[in-house]
C-alpha positions in Angstrom: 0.0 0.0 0.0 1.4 3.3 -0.9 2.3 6.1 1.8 0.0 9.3 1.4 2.1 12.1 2.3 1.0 15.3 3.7 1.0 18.1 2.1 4.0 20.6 2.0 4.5 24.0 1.1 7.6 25.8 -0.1 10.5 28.4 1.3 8.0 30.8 -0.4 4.7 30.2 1.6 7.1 29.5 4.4 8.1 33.2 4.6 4.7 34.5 4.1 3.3 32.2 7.3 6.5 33.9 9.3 5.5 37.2 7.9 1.5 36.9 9.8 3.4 35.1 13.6 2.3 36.5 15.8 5.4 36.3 18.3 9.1 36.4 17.7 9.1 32.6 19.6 6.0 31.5 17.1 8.9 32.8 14.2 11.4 31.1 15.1 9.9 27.9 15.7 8.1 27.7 12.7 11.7 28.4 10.7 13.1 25.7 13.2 10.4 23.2 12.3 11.2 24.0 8.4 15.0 24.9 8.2 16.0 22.3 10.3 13.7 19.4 9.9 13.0 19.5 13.2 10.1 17.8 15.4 7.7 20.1 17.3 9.0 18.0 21.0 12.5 19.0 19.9 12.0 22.6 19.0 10.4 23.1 22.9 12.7 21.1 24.3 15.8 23.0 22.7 18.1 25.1 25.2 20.4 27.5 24.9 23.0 25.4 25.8 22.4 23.1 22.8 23.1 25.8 20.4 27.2 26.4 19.3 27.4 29.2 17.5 30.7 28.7 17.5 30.4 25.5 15.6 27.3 26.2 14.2 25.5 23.3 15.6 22.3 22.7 17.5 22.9 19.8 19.4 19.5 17.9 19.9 18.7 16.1 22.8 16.7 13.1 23.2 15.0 13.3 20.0 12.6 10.8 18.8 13.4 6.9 19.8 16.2 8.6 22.5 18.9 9.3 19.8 20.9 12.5 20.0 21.4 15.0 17.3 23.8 17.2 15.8 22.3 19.3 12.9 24.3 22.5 11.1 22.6 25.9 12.5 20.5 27.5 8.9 21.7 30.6 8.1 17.5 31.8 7.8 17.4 30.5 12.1 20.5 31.9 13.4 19.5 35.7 14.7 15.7 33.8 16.0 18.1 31.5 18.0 18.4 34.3 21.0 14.3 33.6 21.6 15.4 30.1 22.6 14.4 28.4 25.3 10.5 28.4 24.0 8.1 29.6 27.0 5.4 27.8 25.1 4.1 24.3 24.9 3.7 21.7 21.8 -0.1 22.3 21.7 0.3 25.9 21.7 2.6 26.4 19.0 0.3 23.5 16.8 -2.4 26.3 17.2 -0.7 28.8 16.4 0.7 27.2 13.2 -2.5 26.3 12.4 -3.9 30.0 12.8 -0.8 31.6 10.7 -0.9 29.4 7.9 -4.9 30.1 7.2 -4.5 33.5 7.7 -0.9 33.6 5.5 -1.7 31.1 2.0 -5.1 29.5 2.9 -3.8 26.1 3.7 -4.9 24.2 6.4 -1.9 23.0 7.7 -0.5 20.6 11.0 3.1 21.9 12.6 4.6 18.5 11.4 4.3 19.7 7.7 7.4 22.0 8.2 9.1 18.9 9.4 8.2 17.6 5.3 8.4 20.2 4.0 11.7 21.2 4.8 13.5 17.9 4.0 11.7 18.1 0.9 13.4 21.3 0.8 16.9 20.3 1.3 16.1 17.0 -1.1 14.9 18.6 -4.4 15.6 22.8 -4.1 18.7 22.4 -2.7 19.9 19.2 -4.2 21.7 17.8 -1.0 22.5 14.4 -0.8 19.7 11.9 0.6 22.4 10.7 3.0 23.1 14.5 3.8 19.5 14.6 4.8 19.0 11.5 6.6 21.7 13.0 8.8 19.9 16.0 9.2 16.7 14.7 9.9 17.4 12.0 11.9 16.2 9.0 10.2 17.8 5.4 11.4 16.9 4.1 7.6 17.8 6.3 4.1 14.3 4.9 3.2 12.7 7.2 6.0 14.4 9.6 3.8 13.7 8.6 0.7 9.7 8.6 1.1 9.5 12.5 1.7 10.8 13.2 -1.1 7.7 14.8 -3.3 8.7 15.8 -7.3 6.7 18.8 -8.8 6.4 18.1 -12.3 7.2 21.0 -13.2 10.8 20.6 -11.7 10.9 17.9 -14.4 10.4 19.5 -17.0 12.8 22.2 -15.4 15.2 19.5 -14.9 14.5 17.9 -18.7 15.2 21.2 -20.6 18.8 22.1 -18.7 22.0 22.4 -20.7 
C-alpha cells in the first residue's frame, strides 16, 4: 500500500506564514520546524545550551526513539536562535501554526508539515545528498528519507530542458 504524504509547502509560503506570527518565539519555531527538519518536541525542548554558534551546531537532545542529534545551524534561524528556550508548549505552537498558515496562504496545515516540507526542501531545491539529509533529519533508515521526497512536475520539466 502506498504512503500518502502530507502536504507541503515551499521556502516561499514559508516566509509568508512567518511574515503573519504572531510572536518572535511562534517565528522562530516555525523556521526551526522547516530549516532544520526538526520535530515540534524537539523545538520546545531545545536550550540554549544546545546551540554552538561557534560551531554552528544545534545539538538535539533526546530526539525521537532517544537518539541525539547534531544538525548545522541554517543561516535563515540563526538571529531567532536568542528567543530560545521556548516559554510555550507543543499544543500551543500547533495552534498557532494552524492559525498563521490560514491567515498567511489558505492552507490548512498541521506543525509536522514543516518537518516535510523542509526535508523536501533540502532534497529537491537544494539538491543535497539523501544521505546528507538523513543525517539531518534523523532517520535510522535512508528509506525514512527517501519517502519525503515529493517531485513537482514542473521541476521535471525544469530539470528535462537544462544544458
Amino acid at each position: 500500500m502506498a504512503t500518502k504524504l502530507p502536504e507541503i509547502i515551499t521556502e516561499e509560503e514559508l516566509i509568508e506564514i512567518l511574515k503573519v506570527a504572531s510572536t518572535p518565539q511562534h517565528r522562530i519555531a516555525f523556521a526551526l520546524g522547516f530549516y532544520e527538519a526538526m520535530r515540534v518536541s524537539e523545538i520546545v525542548n531545545l536550550r540554549s545550551d544546545n546551540i554552538d554558534k561557534q560551531q554552528r551546531l544545534l545539538r538535539i537532545k533526546q530526539a525521537k526513539g532517544s537518539k541525539d542529534r547534531n544538525i548545522p545551524i541554517a543561516p535563515q534561524v540563526l538571529k531567532g536562535l536568542k528567543n530560545i528556550p521556548l516559554t510555550i508548549g507543543v499544543r500551543a505552537l500547533q495552534i498557532a501554526f494552524k492559525k498563521a498558515a490560514k491567515e498567511a496562504i489558505g492552507k490548512d496545515l498541521h506543525f509536522h508539515q514543516l518537518r516535510h516540507s523542509g526535508i523536501t526542501h533540502y532534497l529537491v531545491k537544494k539538491r543535497w545528498s539523501s544521505l546528507e539529509v538523513q543525517r539531518l533529519a534523523g532517520h535510522s533508515r535512508i528509506t525514512t528519507t527517501q519517502i519525503y521526497t515529493h517531485i513537482n512536475p514542473q521541476d521535471l520539466v525544469s530539470r528535462m530542458w537544462e544544458n
